[in-house]
C-alpha positions in Angstrom: -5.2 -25.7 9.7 -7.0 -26.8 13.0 -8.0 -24.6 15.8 -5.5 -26.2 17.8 -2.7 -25.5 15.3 -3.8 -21.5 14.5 -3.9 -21.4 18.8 -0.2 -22.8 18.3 0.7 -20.6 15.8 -0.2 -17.2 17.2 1.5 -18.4 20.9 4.3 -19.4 17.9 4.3 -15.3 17.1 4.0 -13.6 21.1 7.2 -15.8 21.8 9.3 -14.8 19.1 8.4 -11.0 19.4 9.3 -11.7 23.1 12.4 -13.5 22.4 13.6 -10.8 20.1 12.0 -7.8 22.5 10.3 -6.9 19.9 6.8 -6.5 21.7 7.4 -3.8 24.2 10.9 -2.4 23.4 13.1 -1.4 26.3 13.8 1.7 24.2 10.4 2.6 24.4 9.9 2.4 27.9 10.1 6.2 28.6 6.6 6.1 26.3 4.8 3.5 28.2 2.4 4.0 30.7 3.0 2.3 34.4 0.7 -0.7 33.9 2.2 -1.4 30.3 5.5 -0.9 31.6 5.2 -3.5 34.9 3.6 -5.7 31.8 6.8 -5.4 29.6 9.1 -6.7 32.7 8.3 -10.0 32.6 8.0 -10.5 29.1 11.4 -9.4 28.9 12.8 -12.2 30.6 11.7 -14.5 27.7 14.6 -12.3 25.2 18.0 -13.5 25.1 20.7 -12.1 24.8 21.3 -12.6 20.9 17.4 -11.4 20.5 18.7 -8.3 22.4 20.4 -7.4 19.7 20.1 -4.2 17.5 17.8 -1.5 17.4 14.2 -2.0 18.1 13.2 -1.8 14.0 16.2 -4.7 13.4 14.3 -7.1 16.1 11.1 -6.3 14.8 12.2 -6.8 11.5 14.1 -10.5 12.2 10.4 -11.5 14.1 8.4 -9.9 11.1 10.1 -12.0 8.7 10.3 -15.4 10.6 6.3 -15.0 11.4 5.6 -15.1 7.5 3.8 -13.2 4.2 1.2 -11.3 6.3 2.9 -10.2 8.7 5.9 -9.3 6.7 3.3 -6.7 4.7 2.6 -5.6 8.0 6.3 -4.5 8.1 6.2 -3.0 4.7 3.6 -0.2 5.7 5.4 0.5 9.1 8.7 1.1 7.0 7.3 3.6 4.9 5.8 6.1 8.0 9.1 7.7 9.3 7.2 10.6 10.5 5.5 8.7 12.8 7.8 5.8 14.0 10.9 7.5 13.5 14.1 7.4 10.6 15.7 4.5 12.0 13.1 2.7 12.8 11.3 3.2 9.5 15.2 2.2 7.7 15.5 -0.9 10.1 12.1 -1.9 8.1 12.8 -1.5 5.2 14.7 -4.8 4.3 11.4 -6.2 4.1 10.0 -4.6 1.2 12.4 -6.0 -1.5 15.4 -7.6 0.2 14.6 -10.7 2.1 16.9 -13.9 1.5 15.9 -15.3 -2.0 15.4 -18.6 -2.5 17.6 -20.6 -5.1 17.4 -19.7 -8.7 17.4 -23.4 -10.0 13.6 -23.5 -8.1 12.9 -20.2 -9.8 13.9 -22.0 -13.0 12.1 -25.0 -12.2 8.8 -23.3 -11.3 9.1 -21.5 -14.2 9.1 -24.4 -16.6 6.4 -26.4 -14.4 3.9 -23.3 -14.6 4.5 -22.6 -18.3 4.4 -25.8 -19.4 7.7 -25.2 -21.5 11.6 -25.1 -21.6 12.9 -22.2 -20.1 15.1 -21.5 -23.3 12.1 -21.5 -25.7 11.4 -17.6 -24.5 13.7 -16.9 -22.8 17.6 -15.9 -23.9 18.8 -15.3 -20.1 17.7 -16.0 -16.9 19.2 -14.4 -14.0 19.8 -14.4 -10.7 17.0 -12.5 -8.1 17.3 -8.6 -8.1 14.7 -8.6 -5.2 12.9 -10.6 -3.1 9.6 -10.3 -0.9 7.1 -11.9 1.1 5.4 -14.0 -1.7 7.6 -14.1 -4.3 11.1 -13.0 -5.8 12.1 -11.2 -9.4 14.6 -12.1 -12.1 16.2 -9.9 -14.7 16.0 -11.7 -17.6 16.2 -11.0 -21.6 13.6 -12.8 -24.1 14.4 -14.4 -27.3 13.5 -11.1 -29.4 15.9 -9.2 -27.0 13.7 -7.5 -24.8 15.0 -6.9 -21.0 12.0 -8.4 -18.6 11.6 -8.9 -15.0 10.0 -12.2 -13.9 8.3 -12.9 -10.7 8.1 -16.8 -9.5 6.3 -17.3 -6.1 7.9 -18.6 -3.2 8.2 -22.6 -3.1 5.5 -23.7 -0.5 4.4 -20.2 0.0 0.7 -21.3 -0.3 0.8 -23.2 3.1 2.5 -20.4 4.9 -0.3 -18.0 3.7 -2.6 -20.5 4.8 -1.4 -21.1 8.3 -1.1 -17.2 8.8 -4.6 -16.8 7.6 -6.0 -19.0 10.4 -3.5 -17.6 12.7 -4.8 -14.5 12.0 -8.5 -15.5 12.0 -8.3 -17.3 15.3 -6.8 -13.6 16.8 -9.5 -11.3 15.3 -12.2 -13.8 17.1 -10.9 -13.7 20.6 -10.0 -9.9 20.4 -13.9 -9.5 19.0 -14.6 -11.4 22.6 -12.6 -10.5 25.1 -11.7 -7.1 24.0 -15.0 -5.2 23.8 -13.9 -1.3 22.9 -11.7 -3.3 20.0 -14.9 -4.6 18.0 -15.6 -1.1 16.4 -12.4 -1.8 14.7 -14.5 -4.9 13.0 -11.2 -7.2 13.9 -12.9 -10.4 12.1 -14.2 -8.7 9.3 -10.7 -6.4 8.7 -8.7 -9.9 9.1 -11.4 -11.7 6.4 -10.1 -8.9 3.9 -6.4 -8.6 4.8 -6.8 -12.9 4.3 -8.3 -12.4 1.0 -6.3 -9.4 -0.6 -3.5 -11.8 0.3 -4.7 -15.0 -1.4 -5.5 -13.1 -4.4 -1.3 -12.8 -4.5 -1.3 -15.8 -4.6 -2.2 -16.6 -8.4 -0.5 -14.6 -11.3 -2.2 -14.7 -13.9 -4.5 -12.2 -12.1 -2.3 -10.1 -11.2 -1.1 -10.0 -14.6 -5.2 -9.1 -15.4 -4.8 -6.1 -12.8 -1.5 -4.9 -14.4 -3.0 -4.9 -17.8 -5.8 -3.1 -16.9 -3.7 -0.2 -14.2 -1.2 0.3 -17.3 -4.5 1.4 -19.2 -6.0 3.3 -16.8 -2.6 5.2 -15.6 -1.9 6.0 -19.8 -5.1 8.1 -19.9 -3.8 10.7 -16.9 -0.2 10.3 -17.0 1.1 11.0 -13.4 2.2 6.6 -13.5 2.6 4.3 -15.6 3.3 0.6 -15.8 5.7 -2.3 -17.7 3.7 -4.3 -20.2 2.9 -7.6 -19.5 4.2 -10.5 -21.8 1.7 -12.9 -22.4 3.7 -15.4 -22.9 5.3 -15.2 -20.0 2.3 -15.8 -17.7 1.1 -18.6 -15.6 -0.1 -19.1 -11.8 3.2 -19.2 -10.5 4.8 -16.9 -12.8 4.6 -13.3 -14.4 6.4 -11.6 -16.8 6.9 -7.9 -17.3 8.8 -5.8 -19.6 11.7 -4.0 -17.5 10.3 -1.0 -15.8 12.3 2.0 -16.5 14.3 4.3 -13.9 15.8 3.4 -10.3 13.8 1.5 -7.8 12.7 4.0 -5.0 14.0 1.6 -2.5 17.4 2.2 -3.7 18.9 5.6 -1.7 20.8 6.6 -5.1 16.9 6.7 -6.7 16.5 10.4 -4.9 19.6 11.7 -5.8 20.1 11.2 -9.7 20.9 13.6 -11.7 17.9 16.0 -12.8 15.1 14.3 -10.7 12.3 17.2 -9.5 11.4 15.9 -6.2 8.3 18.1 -5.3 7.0 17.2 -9.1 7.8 13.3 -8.9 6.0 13.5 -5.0 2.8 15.7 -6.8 2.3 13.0 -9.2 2.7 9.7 -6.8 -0.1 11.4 -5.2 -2.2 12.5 -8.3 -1.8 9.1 -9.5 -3.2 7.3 -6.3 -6.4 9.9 -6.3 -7.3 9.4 -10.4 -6.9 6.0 -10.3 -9.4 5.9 -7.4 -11.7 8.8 -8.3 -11.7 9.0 -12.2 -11.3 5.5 -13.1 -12.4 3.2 -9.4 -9.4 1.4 -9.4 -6.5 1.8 -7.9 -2.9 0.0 -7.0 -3.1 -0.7 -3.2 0.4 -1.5 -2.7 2.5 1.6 -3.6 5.6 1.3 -1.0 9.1 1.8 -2.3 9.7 -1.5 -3.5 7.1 -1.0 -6.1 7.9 2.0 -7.5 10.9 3.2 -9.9 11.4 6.7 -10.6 13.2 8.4 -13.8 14.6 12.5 -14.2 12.7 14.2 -14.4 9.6 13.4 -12.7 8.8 9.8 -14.2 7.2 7.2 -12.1 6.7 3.7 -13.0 4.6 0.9 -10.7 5.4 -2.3 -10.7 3.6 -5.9 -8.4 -0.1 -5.7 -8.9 -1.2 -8.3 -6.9 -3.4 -6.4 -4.3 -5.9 -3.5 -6.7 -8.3 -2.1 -4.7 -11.8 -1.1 -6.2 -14.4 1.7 -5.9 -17.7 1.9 -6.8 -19.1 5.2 -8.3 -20.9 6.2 -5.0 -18.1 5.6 -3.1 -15.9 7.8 -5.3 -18.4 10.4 -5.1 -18.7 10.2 -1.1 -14.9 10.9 -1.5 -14.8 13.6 -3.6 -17.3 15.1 -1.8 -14.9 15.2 1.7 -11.9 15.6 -0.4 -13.6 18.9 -1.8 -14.9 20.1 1.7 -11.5 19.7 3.3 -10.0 21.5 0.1 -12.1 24.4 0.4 -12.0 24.3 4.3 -16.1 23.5 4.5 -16.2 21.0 7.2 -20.1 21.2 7.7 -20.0 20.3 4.3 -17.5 17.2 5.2 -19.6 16.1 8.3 -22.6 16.7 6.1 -21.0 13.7 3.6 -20.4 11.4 6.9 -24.0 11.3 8.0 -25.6 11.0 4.5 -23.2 8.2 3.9 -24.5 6.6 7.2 -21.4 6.4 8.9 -21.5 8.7 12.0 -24.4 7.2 13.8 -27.4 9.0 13.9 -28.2 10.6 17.5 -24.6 12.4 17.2 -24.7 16.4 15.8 -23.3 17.2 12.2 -22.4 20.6 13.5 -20.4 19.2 16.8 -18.5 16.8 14.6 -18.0 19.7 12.0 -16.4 21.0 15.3 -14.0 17.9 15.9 -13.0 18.1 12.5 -12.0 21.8 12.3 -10.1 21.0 15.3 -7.9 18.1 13.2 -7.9 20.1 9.7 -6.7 23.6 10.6 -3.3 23.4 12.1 -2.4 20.9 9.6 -4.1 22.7 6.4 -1.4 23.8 3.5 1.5 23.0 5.7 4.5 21.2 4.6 4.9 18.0 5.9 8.0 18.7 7.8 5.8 21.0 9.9 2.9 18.4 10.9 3.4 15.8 13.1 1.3 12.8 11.9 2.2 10.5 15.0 -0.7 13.8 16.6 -2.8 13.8 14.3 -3.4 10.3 14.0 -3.8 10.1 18.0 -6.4 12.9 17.7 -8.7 11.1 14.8 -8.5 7.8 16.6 -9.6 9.8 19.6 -12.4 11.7 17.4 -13.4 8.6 16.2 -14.0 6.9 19.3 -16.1 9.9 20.5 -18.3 10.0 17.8 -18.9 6.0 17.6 -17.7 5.6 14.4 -16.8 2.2 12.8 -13.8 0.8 10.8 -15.1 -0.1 7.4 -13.1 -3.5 6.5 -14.0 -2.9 2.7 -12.4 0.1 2.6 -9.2 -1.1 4.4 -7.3 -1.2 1.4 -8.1 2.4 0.6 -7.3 3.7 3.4 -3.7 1.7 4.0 -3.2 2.8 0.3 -3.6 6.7 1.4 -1.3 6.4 4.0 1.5 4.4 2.3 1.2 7.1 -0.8 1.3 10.2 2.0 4.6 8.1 3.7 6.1 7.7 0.4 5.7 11.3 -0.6 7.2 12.9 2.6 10.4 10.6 2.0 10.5 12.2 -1.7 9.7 15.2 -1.1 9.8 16.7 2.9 8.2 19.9 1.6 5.2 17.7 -0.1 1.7 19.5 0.7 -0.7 16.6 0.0 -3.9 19.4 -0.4 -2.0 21.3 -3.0 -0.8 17.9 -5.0 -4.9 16.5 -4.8 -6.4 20.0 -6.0 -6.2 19.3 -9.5 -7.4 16.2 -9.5 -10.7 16.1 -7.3 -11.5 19.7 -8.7 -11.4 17.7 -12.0 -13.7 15.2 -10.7 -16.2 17.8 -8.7 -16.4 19.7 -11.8 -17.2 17.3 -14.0 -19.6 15.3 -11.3 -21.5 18.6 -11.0 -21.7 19.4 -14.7 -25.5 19.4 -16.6 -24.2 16.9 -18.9 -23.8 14.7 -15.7 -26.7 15.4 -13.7 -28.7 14.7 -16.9 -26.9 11.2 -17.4 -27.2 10.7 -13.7 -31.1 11.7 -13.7 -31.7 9.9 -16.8 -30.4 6.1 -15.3 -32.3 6.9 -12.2 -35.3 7.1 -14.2 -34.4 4.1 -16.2 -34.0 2.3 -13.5 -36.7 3.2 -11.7 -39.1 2.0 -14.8 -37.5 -1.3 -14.7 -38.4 -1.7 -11.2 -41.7 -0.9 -12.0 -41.8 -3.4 -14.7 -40.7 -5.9 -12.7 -43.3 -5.2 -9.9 -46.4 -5.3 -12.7 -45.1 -8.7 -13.8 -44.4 -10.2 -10.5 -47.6 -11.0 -8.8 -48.1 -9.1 -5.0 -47.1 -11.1 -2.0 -49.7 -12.4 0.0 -50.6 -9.7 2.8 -50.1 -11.3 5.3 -46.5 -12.1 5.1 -45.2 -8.8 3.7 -42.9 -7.0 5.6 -42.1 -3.3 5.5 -37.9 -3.0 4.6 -36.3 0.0 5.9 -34.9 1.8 2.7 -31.4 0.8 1.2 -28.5 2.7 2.8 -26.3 4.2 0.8 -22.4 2.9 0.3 -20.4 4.7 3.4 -17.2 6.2 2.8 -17.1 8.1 5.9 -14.0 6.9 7.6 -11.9 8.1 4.3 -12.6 11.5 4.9 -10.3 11.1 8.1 -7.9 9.3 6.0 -7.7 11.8 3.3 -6.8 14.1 6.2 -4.3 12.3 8.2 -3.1 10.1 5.0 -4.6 7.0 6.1 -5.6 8.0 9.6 -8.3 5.1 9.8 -5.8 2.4 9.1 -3.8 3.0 12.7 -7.0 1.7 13.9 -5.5 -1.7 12.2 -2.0 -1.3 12.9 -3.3 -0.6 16.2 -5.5 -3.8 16.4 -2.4 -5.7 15.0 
């Protein structure tokens, strides 16, 4: 897409939020400030009266789904933080995660067949009609030829173009906010957009998210808190994926929470438990856990299901959050503000003891509380105020980490409103410290230092020396940053308002 036609496009999204007064709510006035308010005024004038209609989440919800796949997802995360936008709101949202309009099911057929490269009756017995539908794609209850129940996704006709034309949309934003928005560009708006663009094209071809689900259903089996339908082989092409039928009620469904036998506090410990394993033990983790993709069983049985976006750790970056993790757990926050500097990502100048301070100030009236007694819409407001203050960047690679953590704290309050998101991580990064901190692993660790330390060496004798004249002096490698976590361990995701906030 052109310049001209991303320009078009995002002029394409202010007028239908305007139309549907979905920008600045009149509902929301009594929250605005006077300049924002005399703003919202004229912009009003552009909604008519059918846009008027319904609550604020039902206009935002129309506009989300007529501006496309990225800014549908957008939707999806708002949807599942009713302690910060509200019940209704959150409710009016949550169309979006599993029940937009499907499209026909003789296209789902058809794309089926073209991406296999076979007759839809050579595997499967049935095909059925779409049990849900989402941004990029739509699922089928269908039963193979040995009898087995399956769910298959086929993507969205044309949905390639529309991911496209958002992407440069969305490109063409980040760039004039980076310019004409100067106390936005710590939020890193191109280099956040450049991930949410690519996360979002990797959707876009199934056979690796069938890859992802493979590997997730290993990796949950090993710790048990989640685990995930197998994926049939045969089934699997770059427009469709095929999964054995994941056991339980989806959570999306209100009758999920109240069947028989189901232990909400335990099936809310382990959504959590999962999310933190699957990061800390194994780097790897499912970054799209909303309600849509997640069925739940009596007792406490969780399944995951839509794999397309995994986000990815590397072992220094798991230790940098096991390391805050531990110091909130314990209640050390020079520890904590210790982990920020050494991970370079409070800017030196600034004092690990006065930032110690800050955090003390976010982490005690919120430690071992219920979340029925913390407000997160104050808490957020006080970490993006913290990090302001202490100059302290968004990290785009760690976007989907952080809008994991606070989809997986949303999803747990709804659950469970009693859900105490220190207690539920305890086990599992006391697991990880204790086995991180363990001779046998300092020895390991020490010994592949050392290893690789000789093969530098090696590789120095054999190379010949650089001419003196042209060698420059490099400033030593900083280590990965993970600083901004620590904040969204707290606050379940605090650094990803920043985006919502950008958006």
């Amino acid at each position: 897409m052109t310049s001209l036609g991303a320009f078009g496009r995002m002029l394409g999204a202010v007028w239908t939020l305007a139309r549907n007064d979905a920008m600045l709510p009149a509902e929301l006035d009594h929250l605005y400030s006077a300049g924002v308010r005399a703003a919202a005024g004229p912009l009003r004038l552009l909604a008519g009266r059918r846009g008027r209609q319904g609550r604020p989440g039902e206009r935002l919800a129309r506009s989300l789904e007529r501006l496309g796949p990225v800014a549908i997802k957008l939707g999806q995360l708002l949807s599942t933080r009713a302690d910060i936008f509200g019940r209704a709101f959150a409710e009016d949202l949550s169309r979006l995660k599993d029940k937009l309009d499907p499209f026909p099911n003789a296209q789902a057929r058809a794309t089926v067949e073209a991406s296999l490269g076979r007759p839809i009756d050579s595997l499967f017995a049935s095909f059925g009609e779409a049990v849900a539908a989402a941004s990029l794609a739509q699922a089928h209850e269908a039963v193979l030829l040995d009898g087995r129940k399956v769910a298959v996704k086929v993507l969205r006709p044309g949905i390639e173009g529309r991911v496209a034309a958002d992407a440069a949309a969305l490109s063409l934003a980040a760039r004039l906010i980076e310019r004409w928005a100067p106390p936005a560009r710590r939020l890193e708006p191109q280099a956040l957009a450049a991930t949410v663009i690519r996360a979002t094209k990797l959707e876009l071809d199934l056979r690796l998210e069938a890859a992802g689900a493979d590997e997730l259903a290993q990796v949950m089996a090993r710790d048990g808190y989640m685990s995930a339908p197998a994926v049939v082989w045969d089934g699997v092409g770059k427009r469709v994926l095929t999964l054995e039928w994941a056991v339980g009620w989806p959570l999306s469904d209100d009758a999920a929470l109240v069947q028989p036998g189901l232990d909400r506090k335990a099936l809310a410990d382990n959504l959590t438990r999962a999310f933190l394993a699957q990061a800390l033990d194994h780097g790897v983790f499912h970054a799209d856990l909303h309600e849509g993709n997640l069925f739940v069983a009596a007792p406490d049985r969780l399944s995951a299901v839509d794999f397309g976006i995994i986000g990815r750790l590397g072992q220094a970056e798991r230790r940098y959050l096991a390391e805050i993790l531990w110091g909130f757990l314990e209640r050390d926050y020079l520890r904590v503000a210790r982990s920020h500097f050494g991970a370079g990502y409070v800017p030196r100048g600034h004092s690990v003891e006065a930032f110690a301070q800050a955090l003390r100030a976010v982490g005690e009236p919120v430690f071992g509380r219920a979340a029925s007694q913390v407000s997160m819409s104050r808490v957020l407001t006080q970490l993006f105020e913290i990090t302001a203050l202490y100059d302290m960047r968004l990290r785009p690679e760690l976007v989907l980490l952080q809008k994991t953590m606070m989809t997986v704290e949303g999803v747990a309050r709804r659950i469970d409103p009693e859900h105490d998101i220190w207690a539920a991580s305890d086990p599992v990064v006391r697991r990880f410290m204790t086995r991180e901190l363990s001779p046998a692993t300092q020895a390991r660790r020490f010994g592949e230092e050392a290893l690789q330390a000789l093969r530098n060496l090696a590789q120095m004798l054999q190379d010949p020396p650089a001419p003196a004249a042209v060698v420059v002096a490099e400033p030593p490698p900083r280590p990965s940053r993970l600083g901004w976590f620590a904040l969204g361990a707290l606050a379940s995701g605090a650094a990803f308002l920043a985006a919502a906030h950008f958006y």
